[in-house]
N, C-alpha and C positions, 0 to 999 in steps of 0.2 A: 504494500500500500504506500503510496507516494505520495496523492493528494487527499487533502482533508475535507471529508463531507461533513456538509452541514448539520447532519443530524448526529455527526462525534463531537461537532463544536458545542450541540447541544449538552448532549448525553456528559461532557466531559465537565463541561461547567456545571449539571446539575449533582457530579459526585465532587467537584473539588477536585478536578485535576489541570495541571498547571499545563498549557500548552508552551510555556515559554519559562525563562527564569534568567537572573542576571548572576553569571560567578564569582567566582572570588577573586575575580582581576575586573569585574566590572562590567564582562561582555555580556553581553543580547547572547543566549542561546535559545534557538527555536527548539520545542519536541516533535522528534517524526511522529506523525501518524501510527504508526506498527508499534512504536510503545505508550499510548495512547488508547490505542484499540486493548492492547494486550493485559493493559490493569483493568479498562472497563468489563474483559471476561473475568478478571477475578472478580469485581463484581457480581458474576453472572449476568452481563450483560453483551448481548451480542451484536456487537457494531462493526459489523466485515463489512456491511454494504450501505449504502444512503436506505434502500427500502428496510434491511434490519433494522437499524436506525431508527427511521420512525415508527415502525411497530411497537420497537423499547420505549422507546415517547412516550405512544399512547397505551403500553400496558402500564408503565409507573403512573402516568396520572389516574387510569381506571382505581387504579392502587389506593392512590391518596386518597378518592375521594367514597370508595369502598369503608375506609377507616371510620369510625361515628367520630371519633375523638382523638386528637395525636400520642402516637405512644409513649409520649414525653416531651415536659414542657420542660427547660431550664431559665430561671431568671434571677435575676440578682434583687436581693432585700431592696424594698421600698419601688420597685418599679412597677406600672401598671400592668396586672396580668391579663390576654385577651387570649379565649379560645376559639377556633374556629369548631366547629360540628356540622359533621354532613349527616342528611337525612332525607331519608323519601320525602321527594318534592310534594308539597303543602301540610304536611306533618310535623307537628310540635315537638320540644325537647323541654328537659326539666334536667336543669346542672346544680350540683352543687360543689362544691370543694371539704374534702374528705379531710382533715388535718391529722399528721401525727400524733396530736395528743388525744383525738376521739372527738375531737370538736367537730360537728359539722357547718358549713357555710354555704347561703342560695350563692348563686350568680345571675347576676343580669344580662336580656340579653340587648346588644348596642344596636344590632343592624343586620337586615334580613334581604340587603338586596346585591346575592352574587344571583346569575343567571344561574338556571337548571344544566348540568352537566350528562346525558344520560350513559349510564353506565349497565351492562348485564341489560341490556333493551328497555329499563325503566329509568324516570330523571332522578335527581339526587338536587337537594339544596343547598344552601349553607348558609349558617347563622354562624354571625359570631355575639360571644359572650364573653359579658367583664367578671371577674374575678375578683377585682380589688388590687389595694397599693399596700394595703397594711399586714401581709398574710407574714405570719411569722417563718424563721429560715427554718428547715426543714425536709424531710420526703414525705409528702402528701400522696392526694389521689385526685383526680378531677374524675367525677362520676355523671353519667347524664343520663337520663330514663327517656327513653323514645317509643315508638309503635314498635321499636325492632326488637325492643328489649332492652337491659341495660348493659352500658360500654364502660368500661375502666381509662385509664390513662395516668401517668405519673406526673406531679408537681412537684418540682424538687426547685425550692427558694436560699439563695445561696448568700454568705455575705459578701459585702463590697470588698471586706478591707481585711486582713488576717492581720498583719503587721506581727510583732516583736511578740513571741510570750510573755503573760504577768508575769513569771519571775526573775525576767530579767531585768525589771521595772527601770526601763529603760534606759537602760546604760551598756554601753562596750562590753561584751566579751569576748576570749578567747579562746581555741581549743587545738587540741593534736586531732589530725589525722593519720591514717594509717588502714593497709589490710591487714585486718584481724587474724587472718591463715598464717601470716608471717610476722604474726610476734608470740615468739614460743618461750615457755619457760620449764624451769625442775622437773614439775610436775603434770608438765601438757602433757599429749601423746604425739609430737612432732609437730604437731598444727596447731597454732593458735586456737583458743576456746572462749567460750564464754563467763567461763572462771577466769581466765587472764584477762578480760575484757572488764571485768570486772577489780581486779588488780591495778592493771590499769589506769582506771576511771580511780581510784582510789589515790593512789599516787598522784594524779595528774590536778586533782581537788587537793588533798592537804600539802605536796609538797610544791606543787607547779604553779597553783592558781588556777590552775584551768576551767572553764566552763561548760565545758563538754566535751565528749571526743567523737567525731565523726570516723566513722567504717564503712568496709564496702558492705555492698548488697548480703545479705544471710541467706538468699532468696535457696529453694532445693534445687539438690543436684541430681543426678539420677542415681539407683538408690544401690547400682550394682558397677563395682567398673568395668572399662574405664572410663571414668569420671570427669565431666567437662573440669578443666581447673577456671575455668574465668569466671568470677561472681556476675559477670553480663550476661553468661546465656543460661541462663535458667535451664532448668526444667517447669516450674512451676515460681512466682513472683507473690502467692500468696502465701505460701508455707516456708518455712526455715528448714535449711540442709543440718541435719541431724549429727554431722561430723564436728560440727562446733558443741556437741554438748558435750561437758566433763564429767564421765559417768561414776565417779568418786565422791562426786557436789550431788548425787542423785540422795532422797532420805531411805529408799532400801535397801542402797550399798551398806550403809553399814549395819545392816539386820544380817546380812551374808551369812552361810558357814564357812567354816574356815578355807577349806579348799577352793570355794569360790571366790574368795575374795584373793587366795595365793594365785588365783588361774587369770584374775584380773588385773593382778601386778605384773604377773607375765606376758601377759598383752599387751601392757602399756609399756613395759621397756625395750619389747619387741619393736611398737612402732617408735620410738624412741631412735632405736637404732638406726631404720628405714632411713630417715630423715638425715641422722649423723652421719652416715655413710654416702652418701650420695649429695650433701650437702645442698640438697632441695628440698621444698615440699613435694611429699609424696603420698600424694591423697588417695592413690589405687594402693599405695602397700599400709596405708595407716586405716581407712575406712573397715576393710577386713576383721582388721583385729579390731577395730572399737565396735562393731558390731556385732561380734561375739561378745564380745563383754556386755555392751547392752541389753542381748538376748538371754544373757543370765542375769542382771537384775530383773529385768521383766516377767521370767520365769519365778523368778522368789515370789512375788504377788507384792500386796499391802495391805496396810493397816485400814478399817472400813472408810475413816473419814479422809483417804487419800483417794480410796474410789472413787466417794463421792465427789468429790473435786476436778477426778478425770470424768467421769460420766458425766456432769455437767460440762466440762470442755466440748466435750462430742454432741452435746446437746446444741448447744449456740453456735458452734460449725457447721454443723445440721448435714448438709450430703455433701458439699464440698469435701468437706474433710472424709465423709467415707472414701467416694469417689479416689481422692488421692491416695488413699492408704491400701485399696484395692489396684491402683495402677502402680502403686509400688511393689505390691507384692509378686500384681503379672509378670514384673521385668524381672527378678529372681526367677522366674522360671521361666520365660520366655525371652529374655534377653531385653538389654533397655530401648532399642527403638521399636513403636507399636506398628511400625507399619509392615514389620518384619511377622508380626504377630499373626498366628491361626485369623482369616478374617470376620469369621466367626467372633473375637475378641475387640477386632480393632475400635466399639464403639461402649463407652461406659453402659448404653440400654438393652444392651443385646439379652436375651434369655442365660447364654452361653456365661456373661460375665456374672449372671447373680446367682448362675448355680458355680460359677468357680468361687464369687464369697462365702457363698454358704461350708463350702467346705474347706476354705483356707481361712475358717474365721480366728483362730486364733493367732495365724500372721499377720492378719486385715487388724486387728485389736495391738499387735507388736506396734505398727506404724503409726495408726493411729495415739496410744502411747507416750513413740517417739516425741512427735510435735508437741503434746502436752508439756511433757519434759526441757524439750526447747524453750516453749515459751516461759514457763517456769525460771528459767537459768538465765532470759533475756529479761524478764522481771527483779530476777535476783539483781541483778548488776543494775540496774536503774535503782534501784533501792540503795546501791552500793552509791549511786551519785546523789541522792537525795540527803545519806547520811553525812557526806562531805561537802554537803552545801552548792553540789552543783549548781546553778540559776537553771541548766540544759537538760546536761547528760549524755542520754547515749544521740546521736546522731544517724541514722543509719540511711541509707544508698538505697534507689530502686532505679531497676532495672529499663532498659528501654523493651526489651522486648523478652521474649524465649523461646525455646528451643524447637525448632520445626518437629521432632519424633515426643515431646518434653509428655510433660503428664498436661498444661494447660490444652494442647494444641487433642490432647486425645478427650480430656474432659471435656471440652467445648469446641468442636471441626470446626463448625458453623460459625463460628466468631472470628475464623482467622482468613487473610487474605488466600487463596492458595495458587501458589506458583508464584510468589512473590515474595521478595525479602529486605527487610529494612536497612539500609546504609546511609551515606551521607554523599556529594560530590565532591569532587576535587576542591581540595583547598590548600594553603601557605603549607600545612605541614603533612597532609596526606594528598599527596600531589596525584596520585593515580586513584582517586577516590575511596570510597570505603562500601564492604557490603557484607553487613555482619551476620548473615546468614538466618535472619529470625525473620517468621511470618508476620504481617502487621495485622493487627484488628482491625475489621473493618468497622466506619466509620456507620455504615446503616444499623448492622445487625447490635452496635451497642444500643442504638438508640432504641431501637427496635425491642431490646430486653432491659430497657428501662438504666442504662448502663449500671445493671448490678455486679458484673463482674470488674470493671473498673472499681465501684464501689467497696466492692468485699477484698481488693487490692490493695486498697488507699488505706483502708479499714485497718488492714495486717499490719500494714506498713507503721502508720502510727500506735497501735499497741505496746502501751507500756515502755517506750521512749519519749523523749523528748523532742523528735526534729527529725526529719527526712529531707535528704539531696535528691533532688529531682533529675538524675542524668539525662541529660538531652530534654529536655524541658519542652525546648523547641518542638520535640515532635508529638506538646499537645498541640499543636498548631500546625503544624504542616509536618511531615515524614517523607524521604525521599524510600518511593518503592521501586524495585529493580527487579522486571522480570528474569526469574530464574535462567544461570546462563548468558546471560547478555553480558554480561558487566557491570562496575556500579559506575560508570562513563554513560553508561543508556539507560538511566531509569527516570523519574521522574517525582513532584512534589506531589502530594495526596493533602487534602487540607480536612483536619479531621475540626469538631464542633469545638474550637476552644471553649468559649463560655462555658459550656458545659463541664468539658474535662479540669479545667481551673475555678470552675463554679464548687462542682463535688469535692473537688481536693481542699478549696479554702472553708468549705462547709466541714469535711473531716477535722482538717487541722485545729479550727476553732472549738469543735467539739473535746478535742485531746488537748487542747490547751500549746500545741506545739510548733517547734519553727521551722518553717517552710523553707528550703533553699533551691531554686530553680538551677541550673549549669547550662546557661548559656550561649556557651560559646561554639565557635565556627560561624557557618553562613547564616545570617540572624537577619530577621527583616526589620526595620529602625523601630516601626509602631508595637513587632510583641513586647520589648524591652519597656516599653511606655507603657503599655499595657497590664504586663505583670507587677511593675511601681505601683501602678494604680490600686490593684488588686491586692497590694503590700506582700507581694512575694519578694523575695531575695532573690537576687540574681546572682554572676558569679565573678567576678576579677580576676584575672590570674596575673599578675606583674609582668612576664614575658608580652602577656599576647597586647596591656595596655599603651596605645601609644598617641600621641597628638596629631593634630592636620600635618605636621609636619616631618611625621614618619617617626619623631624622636620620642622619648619616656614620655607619659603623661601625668602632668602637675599633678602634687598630691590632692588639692585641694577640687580637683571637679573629679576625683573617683566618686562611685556611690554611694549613696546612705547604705543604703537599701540593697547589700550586696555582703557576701561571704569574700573577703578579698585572703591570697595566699601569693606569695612567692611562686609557686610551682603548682604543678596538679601529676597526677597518680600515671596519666598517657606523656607525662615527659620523667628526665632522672630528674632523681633531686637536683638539690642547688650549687652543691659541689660538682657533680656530674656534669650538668648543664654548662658549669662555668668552665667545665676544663674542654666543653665542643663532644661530650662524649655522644650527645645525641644526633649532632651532622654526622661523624664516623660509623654509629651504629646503622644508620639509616644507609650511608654507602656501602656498609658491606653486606645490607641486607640487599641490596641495590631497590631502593627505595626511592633516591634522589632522581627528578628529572633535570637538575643542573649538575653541572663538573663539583666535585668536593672539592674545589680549591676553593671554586664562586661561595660554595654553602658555607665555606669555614669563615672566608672573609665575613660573609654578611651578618655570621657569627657572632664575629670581633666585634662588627662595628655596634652591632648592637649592645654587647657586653661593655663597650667603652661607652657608649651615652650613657650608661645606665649609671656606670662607675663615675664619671663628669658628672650626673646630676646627684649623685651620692656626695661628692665631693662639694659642691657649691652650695648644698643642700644642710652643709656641716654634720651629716651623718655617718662619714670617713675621711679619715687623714693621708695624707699621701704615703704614709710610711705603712699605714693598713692599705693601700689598696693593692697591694703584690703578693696579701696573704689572701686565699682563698676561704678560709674560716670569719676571716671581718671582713670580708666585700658580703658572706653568707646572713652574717648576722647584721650588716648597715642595713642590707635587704630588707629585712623585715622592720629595722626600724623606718623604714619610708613607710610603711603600713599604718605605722599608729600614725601618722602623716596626714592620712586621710581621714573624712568622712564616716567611711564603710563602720559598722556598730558589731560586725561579727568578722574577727580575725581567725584564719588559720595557718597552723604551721604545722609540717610535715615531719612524723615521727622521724622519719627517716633524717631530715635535717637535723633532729635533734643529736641523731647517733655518728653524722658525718658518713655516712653512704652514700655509693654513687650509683647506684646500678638502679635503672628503672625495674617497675614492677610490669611493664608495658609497654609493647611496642606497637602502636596499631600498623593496620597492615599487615601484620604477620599471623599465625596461628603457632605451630611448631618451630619455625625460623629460628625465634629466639624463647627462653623457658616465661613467658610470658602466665603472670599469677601464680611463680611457682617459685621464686627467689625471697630466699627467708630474711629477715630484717639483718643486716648486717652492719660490721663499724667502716672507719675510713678505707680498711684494709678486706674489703668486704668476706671479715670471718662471722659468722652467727652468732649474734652478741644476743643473750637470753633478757627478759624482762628483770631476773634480779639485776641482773650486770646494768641494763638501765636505771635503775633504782640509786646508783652510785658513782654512774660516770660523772663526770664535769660541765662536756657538753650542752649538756640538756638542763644546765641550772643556770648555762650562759645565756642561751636561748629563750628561756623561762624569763628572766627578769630582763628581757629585750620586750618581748613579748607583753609583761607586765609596767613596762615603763619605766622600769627603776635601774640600778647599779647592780643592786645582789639581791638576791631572794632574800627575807628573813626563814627562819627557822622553822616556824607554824603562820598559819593564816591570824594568828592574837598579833604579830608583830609587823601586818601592814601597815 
């Protein structure tokens, strides 16, 4: 297909697809037609021909106007709500507004004159009806009774403004960042846990200051290896990957007998070793053995009022949680991708999949468990920040998408694009684009189920933390989709219902009391950034990427309020890394660069010198510091308190003087990407006690905090 019919020009602007877009150097690119057509099939919609085309037209309008009532309204607190309602032409409606708290409410109706539209050989009309300005935020119901019988429809009233948690009562904080899998201590099992998470958080409050500490995604992995290592692609974005729990933190570990509990120390110094030896995380050789272990606390039982506590778990999960605890059990015995599955299995409704729960119910009961336990262990450590006066706490990561074979894409087909997979296009640092391999949610079928699984997403996400990072933010708003195959050179923007997806998440966050940090960064269109201020979401700064009309640093003083600013982020090395060019050379030997490495190191430099010049003129660094790489590290962050921005972060890993990214996009196996354990200058595996005592991290600490040296305890600020 070469030229563009009219009825894709249609078809394409009635799903939000972008026929054109401007790069990351500024140019006009047009989208062919053939990738155009190719996501409106993953729609299901068939646009080969101009007459396809307008068939599609006229079945989705038949569509719309088939509906009594929209299957979801989103608006923002205080604005006027209007519904439209179709119904057999001269036939009356009765609406009212269903409220979450049991209230009922009429609506009126404004205006009764669209034309009759006939649809199925009879006409159809349409009233529209006010609802009101005053409806409280919330997930309602718009209800309306007709000759047809009565229609449902979702009202979900969202707030305007989230802004800053009350207990940060508005003032500056600061916090570490870090992946949680690579900070290992004594007594982990090779990988970072949720009891070091918790350690952590505890240190990082009485002896740092710290405000919170931000991690990546916990999101599950698949439940058998081997094991994605990257917390971006899921399996599943609503439940916790169970290798983060310390099964020694568990309360029927220590009911044990004896030999179970000696068979569990041998497990854990097993994976122990895995790790020490290989000098990576090794989450195919430590999963094994922590799930043996788990499978023997689990086996012990509990005390009745610990039942009770799981059984209501499972209760308020309600089938999602079966569901996931059943597709974890299939991959144990079927292997972890479901497409490979008897097909018989491949759909959670099948007859096939509830006579295999019936008779794996006591694995279906292990899994289900597990997450109880998770969540538990991610509670505990919020508690751990609440006791050391966190204002935050935990912080934690969500994901942009998951995993095409994962347990979301097998729980829910129907909600995923298929043949289509989420990336980014070319930009300043992934020059040959990006295309991470996850299906996207389609933008109808949320609306269409009321965007509950968004909903039950966002839900997770803020449980029992303080603050979630929104990776890739951008793609409540638009997502570049890449028919399968093509390339992420040939895909195109999708623009999915922002209002709505930032409507529900500032609705959740205000419910959980918590802070919102959006990530920003790459090709950004100027109005979402205005738009999420608006909205009091955070956005992100990263110091590298901030720069003036004039190419050069950007003055402290116009960064954001309203933004998480950091030195560095987790897809570049740290700060030392960065300073010594280690991410131009990795990226050439990955052959990554579409310029000469001489070109990329200069531009390097020259950037490292503005930055160092305005550190200097800034009186943030002395001449005699600017040749040491540990104080150009640490001036760095003093330009931070510099600014604006009300939420600071600084990277564990800066703390320890490591150079070695966690991350290399672009790559998959290339380089050990989410699998390099926190390390010192000399990058050997430096444990959380050994943190707990270095020097570094108390230099960085009272940078951080403003001061010269830390005092002793939080009484001596």
């Amino acid at each position: 297909m070469t030229d563009r019919n009219p009825g894709l020009t249609q078809l394409a602007e009635r799903f939000g697809i972008a026929q054109e877009f401007w790069d990351w150097k500024g140019r006009h690119v047009p989208i062919p037609a053939d990738t155009i057509a190719a996501v409106l099939a993953a729609f299901g919609v068939d646009a080969a021909t101009q007459e396809s085309a307008e068939r599609e037209l006229g079945r989705l309008e038949d569509d719309r106007w088939r509906r009594v009532v929209p299957a979801c309204t989103v608006v923002e607190e205080g604005q006027g709500v209007h519904v439209d309602v179709h119904v057999p032409a001269g036939s009356g409606a009765e609406v009212y507004v269903h409220l979450e708290s049991g209230e009922s409410r009429p609506a009126w109706q404004s205006t009764n004159d669209t034309p009759d539209r006939w649809v199925d050989g009879a006409p159809r009309g349409e009233a529209t009806f006010w609802l009101g300005s005053d409806l409280p935020t919330g997930y309602h119901r718009v209800v309306a009774s007709t000759d047809e019988g009565v229609s449902t429809g979702a009202l979900i009233v969202t707030p305007s403004f989230v802004g800053f948690p009350p207990a940060m009562r508005g003032q500056r904080i600061w916090g570490y960042g870090t992946q949680l899998y690579s900070v290992t201590s004594k007594r982990s099992w090779g990988i970072g846990d949720l009891a070091d998470l918790g350690d952590l958080i505890t240190w990082s409050g009485t002896r740092q200051f710290a405000g919170y500490v931000l991690i990546n995604p916990l999101h599950a992995a698949q439940p058998v290896p081997p094991m994605e290592p990257s917390p971006y692609l899921p399996a599943s974005r609503r439940f916790i990957n169970p290798i983060y729990i310390r099964p020694e933190a568990i309360d029927e570990y220590a009911t044990l007998r004896r030999g179970d509990r000696l068979r569990v120390k041998a497990l854990r110094k097993q994976a122990q070793s895995a790790g020490d030896a290989s000098g990576s995380i090794e989450r195919n050789a430590v999963w094994p053995l922590k799930i043996e272990a788990l499978r023997i606390i689990h086996a012990a039982g509990m005390r009745s009022a610990r039942r009770i506590a799981f059984d209501d778990f499972r209760r308020r999960e309600g089938h999602g949680l079966r569901d996931f605890a059943v597709w974890s059990s299939l991959c144990g015995t079927y292997g972890q991708l479901w497409n490979e599955w008897p097909e018989e299995l491949q759909r959670p409704s099948t007859p096939a999949v509830s006579a295999y729960a019936h008779e794996h119910a006591e694995d279906i009961d292990f899994y289900e468990w597990l997450q109880w336990i998770a969540q538990t262990q991610v509670s505990a450590a919020q508690t751990d920040a609440a006791e050391v006066n966190m204002p935050v706490g935990i912080v934690t990561d969500l994901a942009v998408g998951v995993h095409r074979y994962g347990a979301e894409t097998w729980m829910m087909p129907d909600v995923f694009a298929q043949g289509m997979s989420v990336g980014a296009p070319p930009d300043q640092y992934n020059q040959a684009g990006q295309d991470w391999g996850q299906p996207p949610w389609r933008p109808d079928k949320l609306e269409e189920l009321e965007y509950q699984p968004f909903r039950a997403m966002v839900a997770a996400a803020l449980r029992r933390v303080g603050g979630v990072r929104i990776d890739h933010i951008i793609g409540l708003f638009r997502l570049w989709w890449v028919p399968q195959g093509a390339g992420p050179t040939n895909g195109t923007y999708v623009r999915n219902n922002h209002e709505a997806l930032v409507g529900i998440l500032a609705l959740e966050a205000q419910r959980a009391q918590a802070l919102i940090v959006g990530e920003d960064l790459g090709t950004v269109e100027p109005w979402v950034r205005d738009y999420l201020a608006r909205r009091g979401i955070l956005g992100t700064s990263v110091l590298w990427f901030e720069a003036g009309s004039d190419g050069g640093p950007l003055d402290a003083d116009v960064w954001r309020e309203y933004c998480m600013a950091s030195v560095t982020t987790h897809d570049l090395p740290p700060t030392l890394g960065y300073l010594a060019g280690d991410h131009v050379r990795l990226r050439d030997h990955l052959g990554l660069l579409t310029e000469p490495l001489g070109e990329e190191l200069a531009g390097a430099q020259r950037e490292q010198a503005g930055w160092i010049s305005k550190l200097l003129a800034d009186g943030l660094l002395t001449d005699e510091e600017a040749g040491d790489p540990v104080e150009v590290m640490l001036a760095l962050h003093k330009f931070l308190l510099r600014t604006p921005s009300k939420v600071l972060l600084a990277g564990l890993t800066d703390a320890v003087g490591e150079r070695r990214a966690q991350n290399q996009p672009g790559t998959v196996d290339e380089y050990p990407n989410w699998r390099v354990p926190l390390g010192d200058a000399r990058g050997r595996r430096i444990l959380l006690e050994d943190i707990f005592k270095a020097q570094l991290p108390k230099r960085l600490a009272a940078v951080m905090n403003g001061v010269d040296e830390l005092p002793e305890s939080r009484w001596g600020r």
